[in-house]
C-alpha positions in Angstrom: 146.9 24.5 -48.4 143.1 25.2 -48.1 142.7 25.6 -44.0 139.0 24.9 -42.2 137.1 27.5 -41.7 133.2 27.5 -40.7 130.7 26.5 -43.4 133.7 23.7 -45.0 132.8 20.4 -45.2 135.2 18.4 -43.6 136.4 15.1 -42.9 138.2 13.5 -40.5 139.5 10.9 -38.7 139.5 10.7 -34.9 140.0 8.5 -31.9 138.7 9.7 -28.7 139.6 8.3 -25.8 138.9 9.0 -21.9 141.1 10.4 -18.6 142.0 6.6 -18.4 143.4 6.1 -22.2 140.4 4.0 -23.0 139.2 4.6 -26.6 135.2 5.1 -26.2 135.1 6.0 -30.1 136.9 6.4 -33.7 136.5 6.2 -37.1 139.3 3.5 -37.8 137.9 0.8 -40.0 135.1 3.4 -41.4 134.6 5.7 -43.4 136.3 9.4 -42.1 133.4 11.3 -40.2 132.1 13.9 -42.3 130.4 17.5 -41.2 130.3 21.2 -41.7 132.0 23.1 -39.1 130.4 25.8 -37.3 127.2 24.2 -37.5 126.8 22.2 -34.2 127.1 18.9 -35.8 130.1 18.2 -33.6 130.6 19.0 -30.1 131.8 22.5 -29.5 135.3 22.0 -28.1 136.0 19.4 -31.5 135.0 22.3 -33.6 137.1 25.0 -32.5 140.2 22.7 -32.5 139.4 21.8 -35.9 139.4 25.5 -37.1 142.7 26.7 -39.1 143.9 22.8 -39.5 144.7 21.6 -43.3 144.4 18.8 -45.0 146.8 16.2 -43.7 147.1 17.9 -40.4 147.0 15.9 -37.0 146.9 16.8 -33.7 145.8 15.6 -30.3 143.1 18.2 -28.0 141.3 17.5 -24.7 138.2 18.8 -25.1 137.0 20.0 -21.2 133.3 18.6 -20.1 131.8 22.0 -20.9 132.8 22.2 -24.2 132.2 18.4 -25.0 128.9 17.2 -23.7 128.6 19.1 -20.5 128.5 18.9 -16.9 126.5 15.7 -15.4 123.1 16.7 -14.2 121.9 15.2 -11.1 118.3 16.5 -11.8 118.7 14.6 -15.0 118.7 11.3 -12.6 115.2 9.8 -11.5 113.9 7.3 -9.1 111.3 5.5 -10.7 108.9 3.0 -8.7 109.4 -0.4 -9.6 105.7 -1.4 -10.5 105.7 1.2 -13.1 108.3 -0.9 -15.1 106.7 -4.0 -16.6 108.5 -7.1 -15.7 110.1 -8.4 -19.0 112.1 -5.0 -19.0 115.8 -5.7 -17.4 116.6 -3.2 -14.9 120.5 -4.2 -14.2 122.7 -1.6 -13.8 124.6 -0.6 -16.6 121.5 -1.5 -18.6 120.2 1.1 -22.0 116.6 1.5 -22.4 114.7 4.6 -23.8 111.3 6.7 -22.0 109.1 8.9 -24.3 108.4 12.0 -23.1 104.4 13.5 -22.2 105.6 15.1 -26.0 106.2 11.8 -27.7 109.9 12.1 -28.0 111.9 9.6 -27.4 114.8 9.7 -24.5 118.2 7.4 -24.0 118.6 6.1 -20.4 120.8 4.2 -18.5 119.9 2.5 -15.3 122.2 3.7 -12.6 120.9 1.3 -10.0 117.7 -0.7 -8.6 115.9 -2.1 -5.4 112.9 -3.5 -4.6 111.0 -0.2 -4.7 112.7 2.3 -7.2 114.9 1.8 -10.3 117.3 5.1 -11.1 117.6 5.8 -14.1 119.9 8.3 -15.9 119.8 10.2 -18.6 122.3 12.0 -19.1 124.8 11.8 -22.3 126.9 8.5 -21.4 130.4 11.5 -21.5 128.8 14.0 -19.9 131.2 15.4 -16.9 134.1 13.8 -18.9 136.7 15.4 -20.3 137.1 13.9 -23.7 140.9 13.8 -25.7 140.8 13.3 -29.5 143.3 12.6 -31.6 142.1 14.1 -35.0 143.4 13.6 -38.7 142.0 16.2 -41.6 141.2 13.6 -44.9 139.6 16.8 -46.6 138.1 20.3 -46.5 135.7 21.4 -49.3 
């Protein structure tokens, strides 16, 4: 049985789920996630436990924060003055907007909190400082 190895294309199915068993992503009812390991497509920890599997092959890793979407940043957490927000734009925790960068780029956020002077915004990855536990079927390796 042809085992993964870096360059393969492979596909899988997956449910990740948190510390707490909740399931914050997976493939059931889609098509199986498909991507070349060893090429960063993937988060690093997802990648080395995929390495050596065949097809058919299941297993369950935790992947630790480090090796899945890294530590949570505080400096990656802004106050923002409230009059530089225009109005129409919710600001409720919880809520997903996106900044651009001087560059142009575009950048995720989620508001961490608001008063009448500052809204926080965050923006690191949603996982970050979470270790993540997948449960991981191979469909193929080509």
């Amino acid at each position: 049985m042809t085992q993964a190895k870096a360059g393969d294309t492979v596909q899988i199915h997956y449910t990740g789920t948190l510390s707490d068993g909740s399931v914050f992503d997976s493939s059931e009812g889609r098509d199986p996630l498909s991507f070349t390991l060893g090429s960063g497509q993937i988060i690093p920890g997802l990648d080395a436990a995929i390495d050596g599997m065949a097809v058919g092959e299941q297993k369950t890793v935790t992947i630790p924060a480090d090796q899945a979407y890294g530590a949570h940043n505080p400096d990656a957490v802004q106050a923002i003055p409230r009059d530089q927000i225009p109005p129409e734009i919710p600001v409720a925790a919880g809520t997903q907007l996106q900044m651009q960068t001087p560059d142009g780029r575009a950048v995720p956020v989620v508001v961490a909190g608001a008063t009448d002077e500052h809204v926080m915004i965050d923006a690191n990855h949603p996982l970050a400082g979470k270790d993540l536990t997948f449960a991981v079927n191979i469909v193929s390796v080509g």
